[in-house]
FIDO-504015 format. One record per residue: residue in one letter; x, y, z of N, C-alpha, C, O, CB in turn. Coordinates in steps of 0.001 Angstrom, whole numbers, m for minus. Atoms other than C-alpha are relative to their C-alpha. Glycine has a CB too. Layout:
residues N
+---+---------+---------+---------+---------+---------+---------+---------+---------+---------+---------+---------+---------+---------+---------+---------+
| r |    n.px |    n.py |    n.pz |   ca.px |   ca.py |   ca.pz |    c.px |    c.py |    c.pz |    o.px |    o.py |    o.pz |   cb.px |   cb.py |   cb.pz |
+---+---------+---------+---------+---------+---------+---------+---------+---------+---------+---------+---------+---------+---------+---------+---------+
| A |       X |       Y |       Z |       X |       Y |       Z |       X |       Y |       Z |       X |       Y |       Z |       X |       Y |       Z |
...
+---+---------+---------+---------+---------+---------+---------+---------+---------+---------+---------+---------+---------+---------+---------+---------+
END
This chain:
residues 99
+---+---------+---------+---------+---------+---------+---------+---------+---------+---------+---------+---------+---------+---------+---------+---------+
| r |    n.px |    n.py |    n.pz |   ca.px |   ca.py |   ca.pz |    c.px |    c.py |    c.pz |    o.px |    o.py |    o.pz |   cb.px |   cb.py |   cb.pz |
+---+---------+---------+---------+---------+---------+---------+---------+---------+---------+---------+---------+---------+---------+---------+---------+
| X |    1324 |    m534 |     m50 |    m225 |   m5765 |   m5213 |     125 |    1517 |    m126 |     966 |    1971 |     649 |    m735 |    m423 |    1305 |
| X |     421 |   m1163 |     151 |   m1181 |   m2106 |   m6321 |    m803 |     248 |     269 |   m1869 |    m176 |    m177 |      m9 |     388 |    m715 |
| X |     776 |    m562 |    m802 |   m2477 |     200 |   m3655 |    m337 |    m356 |    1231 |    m845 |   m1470 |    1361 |    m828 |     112 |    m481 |
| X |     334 |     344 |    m967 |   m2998 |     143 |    m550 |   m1344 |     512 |    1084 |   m1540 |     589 |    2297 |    1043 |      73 |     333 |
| X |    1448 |    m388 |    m689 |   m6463 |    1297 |      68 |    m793 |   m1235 |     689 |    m227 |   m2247 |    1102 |   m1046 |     626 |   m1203 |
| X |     532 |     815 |    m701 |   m9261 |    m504 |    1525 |    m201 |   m1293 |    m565 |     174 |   m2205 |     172 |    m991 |     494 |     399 |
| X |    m682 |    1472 |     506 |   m9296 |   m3636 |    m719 |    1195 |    m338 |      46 |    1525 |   m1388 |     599 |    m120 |    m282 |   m1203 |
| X |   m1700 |     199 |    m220 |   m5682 |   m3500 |    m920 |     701 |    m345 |     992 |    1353 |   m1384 |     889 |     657 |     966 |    m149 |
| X |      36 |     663 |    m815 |   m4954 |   m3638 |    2268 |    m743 |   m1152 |    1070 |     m72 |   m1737 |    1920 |     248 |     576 |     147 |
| X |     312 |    1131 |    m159 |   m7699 |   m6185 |    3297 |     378 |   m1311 |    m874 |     190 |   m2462 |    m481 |   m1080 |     189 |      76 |
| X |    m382 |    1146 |     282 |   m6397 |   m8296 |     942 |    1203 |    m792 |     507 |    1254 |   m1966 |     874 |      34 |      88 |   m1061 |
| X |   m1042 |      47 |    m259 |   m2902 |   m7917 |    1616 |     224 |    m698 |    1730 |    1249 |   m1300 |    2047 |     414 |    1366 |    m372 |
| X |     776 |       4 |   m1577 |   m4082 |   m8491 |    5435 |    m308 |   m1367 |     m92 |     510 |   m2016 |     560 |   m1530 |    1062 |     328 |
| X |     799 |    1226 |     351 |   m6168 |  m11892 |    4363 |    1275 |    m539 |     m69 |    1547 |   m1258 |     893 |   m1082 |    m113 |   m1325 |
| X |    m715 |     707 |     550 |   m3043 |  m12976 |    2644 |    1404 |    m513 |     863 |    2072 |   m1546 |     804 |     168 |     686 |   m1144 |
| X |    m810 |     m60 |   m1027 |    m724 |  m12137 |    5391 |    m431 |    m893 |     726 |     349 |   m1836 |     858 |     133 |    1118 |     598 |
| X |     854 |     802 |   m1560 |   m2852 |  m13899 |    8147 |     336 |   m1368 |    m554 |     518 |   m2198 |     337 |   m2168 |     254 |     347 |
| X |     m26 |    1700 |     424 |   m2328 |  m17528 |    5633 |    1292 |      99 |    m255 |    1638 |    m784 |   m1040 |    m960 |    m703 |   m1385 |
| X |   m1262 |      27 |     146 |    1211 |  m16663 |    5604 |     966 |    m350 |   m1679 |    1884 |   m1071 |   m2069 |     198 |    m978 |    1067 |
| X |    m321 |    m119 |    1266 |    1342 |  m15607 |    1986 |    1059 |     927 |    m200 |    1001 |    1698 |     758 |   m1059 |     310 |    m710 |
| X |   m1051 |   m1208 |     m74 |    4503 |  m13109 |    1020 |    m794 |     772 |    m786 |   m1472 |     261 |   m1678 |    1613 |    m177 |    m563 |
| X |     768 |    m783 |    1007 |    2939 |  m10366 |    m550 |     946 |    1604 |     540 |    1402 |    1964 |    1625 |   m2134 |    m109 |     285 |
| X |    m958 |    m914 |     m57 |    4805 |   m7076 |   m1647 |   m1681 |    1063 |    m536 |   m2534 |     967 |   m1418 |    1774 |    m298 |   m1166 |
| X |     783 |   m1223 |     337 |    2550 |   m4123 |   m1688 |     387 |    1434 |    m169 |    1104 |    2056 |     614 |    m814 |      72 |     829 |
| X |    m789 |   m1569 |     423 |    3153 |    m625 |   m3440 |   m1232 |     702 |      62 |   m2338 |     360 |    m357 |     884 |     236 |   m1722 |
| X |    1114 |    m990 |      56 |    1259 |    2372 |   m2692 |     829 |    1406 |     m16 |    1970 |    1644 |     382 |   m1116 |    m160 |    1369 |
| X |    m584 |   m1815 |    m150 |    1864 |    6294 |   m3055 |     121 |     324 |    1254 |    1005 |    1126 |    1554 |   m1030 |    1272 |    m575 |
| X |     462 |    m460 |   m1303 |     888 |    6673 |     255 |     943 |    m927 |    1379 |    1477 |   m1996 |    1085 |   m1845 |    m325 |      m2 |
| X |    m516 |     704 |    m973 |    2422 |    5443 |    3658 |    m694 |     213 |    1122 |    m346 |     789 |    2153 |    1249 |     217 |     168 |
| X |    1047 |    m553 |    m354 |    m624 |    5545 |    4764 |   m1317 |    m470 |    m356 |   m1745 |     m64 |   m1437 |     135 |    1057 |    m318 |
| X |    1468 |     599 |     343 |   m4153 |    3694 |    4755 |   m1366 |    1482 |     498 |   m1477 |    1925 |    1641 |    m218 |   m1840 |    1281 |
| X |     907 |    m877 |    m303 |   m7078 |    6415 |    4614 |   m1679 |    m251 |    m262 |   m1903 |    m787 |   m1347 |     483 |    1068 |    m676 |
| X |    1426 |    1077 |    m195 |  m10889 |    5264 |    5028 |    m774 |    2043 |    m840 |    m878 |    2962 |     m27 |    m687 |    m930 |    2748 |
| X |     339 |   m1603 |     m85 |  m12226 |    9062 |    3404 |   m1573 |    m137 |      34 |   m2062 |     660 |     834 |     620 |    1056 |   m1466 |
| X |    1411 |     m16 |     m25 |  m16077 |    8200 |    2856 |    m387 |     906 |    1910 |   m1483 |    1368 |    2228 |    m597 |   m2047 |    m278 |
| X |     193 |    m279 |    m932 |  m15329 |    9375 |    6641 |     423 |    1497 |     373 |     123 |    2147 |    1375 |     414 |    m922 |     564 |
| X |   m1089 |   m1342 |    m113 |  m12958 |   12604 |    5921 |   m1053 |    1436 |     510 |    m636 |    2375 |    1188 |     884 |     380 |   m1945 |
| X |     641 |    m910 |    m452 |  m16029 |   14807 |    6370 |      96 |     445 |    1853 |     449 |    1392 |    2557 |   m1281 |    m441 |    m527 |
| X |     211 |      99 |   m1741 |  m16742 |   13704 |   10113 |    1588 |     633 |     578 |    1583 |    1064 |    1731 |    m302 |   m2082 |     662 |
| X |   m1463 |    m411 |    m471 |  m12828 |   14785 |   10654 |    m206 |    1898 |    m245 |    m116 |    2862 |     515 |    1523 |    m945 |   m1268 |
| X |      56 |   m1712 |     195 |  m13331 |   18260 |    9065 |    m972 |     842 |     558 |    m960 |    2069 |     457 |    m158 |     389 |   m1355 |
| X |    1088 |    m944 |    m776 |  m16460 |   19197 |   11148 |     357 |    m446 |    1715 |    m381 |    m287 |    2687 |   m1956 |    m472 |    m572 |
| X |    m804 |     210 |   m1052 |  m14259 |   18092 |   13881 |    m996 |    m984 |    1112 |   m1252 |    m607 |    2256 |     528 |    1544 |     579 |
| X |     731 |    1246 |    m520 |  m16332 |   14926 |   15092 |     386 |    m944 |     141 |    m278 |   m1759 |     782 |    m807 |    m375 |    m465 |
| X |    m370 |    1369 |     228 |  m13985 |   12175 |   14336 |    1764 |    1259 |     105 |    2187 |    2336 |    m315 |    m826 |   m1202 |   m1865 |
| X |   m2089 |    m695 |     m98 |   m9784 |   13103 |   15292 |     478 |    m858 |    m856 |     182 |   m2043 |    m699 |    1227 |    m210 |    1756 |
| X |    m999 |     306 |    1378 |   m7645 |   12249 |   12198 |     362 |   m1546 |     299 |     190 |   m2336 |    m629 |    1666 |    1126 |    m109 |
| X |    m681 |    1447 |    m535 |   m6206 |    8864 |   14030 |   m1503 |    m933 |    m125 |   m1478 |   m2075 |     332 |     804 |     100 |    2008 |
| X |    1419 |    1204 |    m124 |   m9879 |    7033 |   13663 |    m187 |       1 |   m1742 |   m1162 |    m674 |   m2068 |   m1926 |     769 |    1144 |
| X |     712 |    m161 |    1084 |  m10036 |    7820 |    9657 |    1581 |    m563 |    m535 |    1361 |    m814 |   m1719 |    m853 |    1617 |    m412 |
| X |   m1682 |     203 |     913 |   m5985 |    6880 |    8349 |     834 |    m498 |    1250 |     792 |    m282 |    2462 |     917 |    1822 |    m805 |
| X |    m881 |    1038 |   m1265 |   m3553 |    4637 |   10076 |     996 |    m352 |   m1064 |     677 |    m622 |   m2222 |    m941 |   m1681 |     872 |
| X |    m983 |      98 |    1298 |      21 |    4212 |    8313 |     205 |   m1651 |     m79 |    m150 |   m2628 |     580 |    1692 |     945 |     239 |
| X |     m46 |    1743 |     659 |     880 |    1027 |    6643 |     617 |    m892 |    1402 |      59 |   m1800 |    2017 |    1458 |    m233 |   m1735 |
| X |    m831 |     539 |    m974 |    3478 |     129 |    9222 |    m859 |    m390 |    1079 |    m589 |   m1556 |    1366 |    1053 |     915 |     429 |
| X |     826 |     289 |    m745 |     818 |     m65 |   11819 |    m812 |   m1217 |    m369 |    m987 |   m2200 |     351 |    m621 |    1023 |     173 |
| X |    1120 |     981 |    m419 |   m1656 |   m2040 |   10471 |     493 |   m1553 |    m793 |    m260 |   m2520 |    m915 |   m1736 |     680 |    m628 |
| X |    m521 |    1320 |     173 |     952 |   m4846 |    8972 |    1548 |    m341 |     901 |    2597 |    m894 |     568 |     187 |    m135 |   m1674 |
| X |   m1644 |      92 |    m870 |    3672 |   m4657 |   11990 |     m34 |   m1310 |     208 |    1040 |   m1898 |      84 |     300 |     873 |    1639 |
| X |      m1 |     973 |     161 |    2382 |   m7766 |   12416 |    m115 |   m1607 |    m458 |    m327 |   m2708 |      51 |     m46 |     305 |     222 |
| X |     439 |    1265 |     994 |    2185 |   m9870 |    9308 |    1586 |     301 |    m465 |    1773 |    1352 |   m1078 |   m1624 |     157 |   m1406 |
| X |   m1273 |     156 |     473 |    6052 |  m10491 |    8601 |      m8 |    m328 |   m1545 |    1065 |    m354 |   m2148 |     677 |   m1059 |     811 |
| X |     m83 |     571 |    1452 |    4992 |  m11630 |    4984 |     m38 |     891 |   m1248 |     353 |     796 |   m2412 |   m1101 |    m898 |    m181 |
| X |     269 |    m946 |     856 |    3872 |   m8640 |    3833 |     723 |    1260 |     m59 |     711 |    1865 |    1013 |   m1140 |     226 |     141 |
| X |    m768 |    m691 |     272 |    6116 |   m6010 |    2359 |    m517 |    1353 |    m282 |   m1146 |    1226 |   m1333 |     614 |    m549 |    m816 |
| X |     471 |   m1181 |     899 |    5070 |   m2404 |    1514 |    1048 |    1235 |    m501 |    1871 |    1753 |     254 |   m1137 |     689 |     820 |
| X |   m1016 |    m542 |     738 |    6972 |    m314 |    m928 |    m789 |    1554 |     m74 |   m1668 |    1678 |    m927 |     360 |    m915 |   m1549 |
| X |     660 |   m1191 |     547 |    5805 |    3457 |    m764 |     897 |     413 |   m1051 |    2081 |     680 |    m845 |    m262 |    1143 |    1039 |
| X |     m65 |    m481 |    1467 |    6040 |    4420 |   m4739 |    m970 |     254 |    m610 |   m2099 |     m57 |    m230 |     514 |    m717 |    m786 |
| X |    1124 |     175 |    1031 |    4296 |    5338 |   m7828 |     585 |    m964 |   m1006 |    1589 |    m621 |   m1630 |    m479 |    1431 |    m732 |
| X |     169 |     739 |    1065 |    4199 |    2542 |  m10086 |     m61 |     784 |   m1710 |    m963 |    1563 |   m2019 |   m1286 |    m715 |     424 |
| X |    m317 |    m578 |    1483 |    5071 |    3687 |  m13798 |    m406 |    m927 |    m872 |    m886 |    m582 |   m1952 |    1494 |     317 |    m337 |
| X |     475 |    1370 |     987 |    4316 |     176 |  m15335 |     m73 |   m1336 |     396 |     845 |   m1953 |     935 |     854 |    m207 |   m1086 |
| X |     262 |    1231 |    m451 |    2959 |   m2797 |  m14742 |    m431 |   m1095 |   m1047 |    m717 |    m698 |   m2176 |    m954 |     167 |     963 |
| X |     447 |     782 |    1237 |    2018 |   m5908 |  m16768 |    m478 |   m1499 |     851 |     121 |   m1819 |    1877 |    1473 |    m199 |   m1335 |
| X |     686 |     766 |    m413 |     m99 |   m8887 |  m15973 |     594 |   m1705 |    m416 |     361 |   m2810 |      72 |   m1308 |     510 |    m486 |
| X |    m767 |    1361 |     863 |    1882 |  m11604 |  m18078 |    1658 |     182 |     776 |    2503 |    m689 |     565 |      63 |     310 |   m2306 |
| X |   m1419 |     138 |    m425 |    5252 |  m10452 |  m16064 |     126 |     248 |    1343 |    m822 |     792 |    1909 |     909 |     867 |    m699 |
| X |    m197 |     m10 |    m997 |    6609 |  m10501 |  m13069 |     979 |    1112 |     792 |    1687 |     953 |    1787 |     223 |   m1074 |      16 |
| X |    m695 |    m671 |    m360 |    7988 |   m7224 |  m12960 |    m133 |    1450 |     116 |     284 |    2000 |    m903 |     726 |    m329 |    m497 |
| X |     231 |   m1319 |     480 |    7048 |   m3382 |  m12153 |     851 |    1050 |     547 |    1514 |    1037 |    1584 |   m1304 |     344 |     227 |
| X |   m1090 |   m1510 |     290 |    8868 |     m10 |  m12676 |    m315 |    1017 |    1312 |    m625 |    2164 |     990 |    m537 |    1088 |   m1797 |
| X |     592 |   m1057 |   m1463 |    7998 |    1823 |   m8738 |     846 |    1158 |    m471 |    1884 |     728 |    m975 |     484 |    m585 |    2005 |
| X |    m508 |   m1228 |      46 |    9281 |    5435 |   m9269 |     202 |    1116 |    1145 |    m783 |    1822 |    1361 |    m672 |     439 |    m832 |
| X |    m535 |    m446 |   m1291 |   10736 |    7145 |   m6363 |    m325 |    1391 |    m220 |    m348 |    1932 |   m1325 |    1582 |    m322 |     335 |
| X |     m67 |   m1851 |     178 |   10188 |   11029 |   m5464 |    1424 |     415 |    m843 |    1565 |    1053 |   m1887 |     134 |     942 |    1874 |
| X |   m1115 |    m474 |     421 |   13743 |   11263 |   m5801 |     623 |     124 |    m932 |    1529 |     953 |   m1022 |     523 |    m251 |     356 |
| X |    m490 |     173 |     884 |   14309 |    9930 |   m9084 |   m1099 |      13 |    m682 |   m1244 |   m1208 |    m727 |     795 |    m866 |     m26 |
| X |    1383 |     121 |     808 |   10918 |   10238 |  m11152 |     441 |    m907 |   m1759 |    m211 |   m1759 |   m2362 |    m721 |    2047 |    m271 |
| X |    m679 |     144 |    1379 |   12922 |    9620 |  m14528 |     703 |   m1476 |    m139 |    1008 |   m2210 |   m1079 |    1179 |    1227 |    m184 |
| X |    m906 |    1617 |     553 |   14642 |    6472 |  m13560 |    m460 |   m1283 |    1011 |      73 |   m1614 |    2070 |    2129 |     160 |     250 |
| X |     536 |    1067 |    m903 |   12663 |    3608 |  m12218 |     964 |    m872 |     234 |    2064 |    m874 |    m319 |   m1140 |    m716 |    m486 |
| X |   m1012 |     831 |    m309 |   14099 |     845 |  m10526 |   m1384 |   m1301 |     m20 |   m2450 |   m1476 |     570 |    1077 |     469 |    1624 |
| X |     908 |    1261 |    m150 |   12727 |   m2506 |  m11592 |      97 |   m1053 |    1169 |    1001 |   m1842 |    1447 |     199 |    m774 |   m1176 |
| X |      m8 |    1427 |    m681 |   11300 |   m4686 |   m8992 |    m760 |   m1668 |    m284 |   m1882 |   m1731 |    m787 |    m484 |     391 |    1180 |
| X |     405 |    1146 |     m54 |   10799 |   m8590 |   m8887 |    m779 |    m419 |     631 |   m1127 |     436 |    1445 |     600 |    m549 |     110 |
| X |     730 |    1065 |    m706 |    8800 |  m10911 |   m7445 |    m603 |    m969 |    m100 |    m946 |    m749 |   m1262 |    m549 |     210 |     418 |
| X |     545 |     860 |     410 |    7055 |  m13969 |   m7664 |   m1224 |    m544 |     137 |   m1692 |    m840 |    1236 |     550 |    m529 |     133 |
| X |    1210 |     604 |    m259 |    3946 |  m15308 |   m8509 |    m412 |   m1403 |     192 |   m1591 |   m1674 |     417 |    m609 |     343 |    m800 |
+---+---------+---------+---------+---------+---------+---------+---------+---------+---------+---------+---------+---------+---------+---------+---------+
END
């Protein structure tokens, strides 16, 4: 699954809970709700009520995997995409998985 925003991780979440494996990649290590980011910057809402990191909100779905990367390529007919690391931007490392 690509992204781990708010569909992304409710799905990933849904899928977890029926004890589906699901590998999720996001840039981020880090779920952020922003329609709310204002209320944080006029100092109404503390940072911890608007973003919560991945690890938190799937510590307890063992099924679900999250890969912080950027995705370089993906394809809908294969079962295989190119995540691109900070460290290496130039040389993806293909991962698997199954549908």
């Amino acid at each position: 699954m690509l992204g781990g925003g708010l569909a992304g991780a409710g799905c990933a979440l849904e899928l977890g809970d029926n004890g589906i494996e699901v590998t999720l990649f996001d840039r981020n290590d880090y779920n952020q709700f922003q329609p709310l980011l204002y209320q944080v910057a006029g100092c109404r809402l503390p940072a911890e009520d608007i973003a919560r990191p991945h690890r938190t909100i799937f510590k307890n779905h063992a099924t679900v995997r999250v890969l912080t990367a950027d995705v370089l390529a993906r394809s809908l007919w294969s079962t295989r995409a190119a995540p691109c690391s900070d460290s290496s931007p130039t040389r993806p490392t293909a991962m698997r998985w199954t549908s």
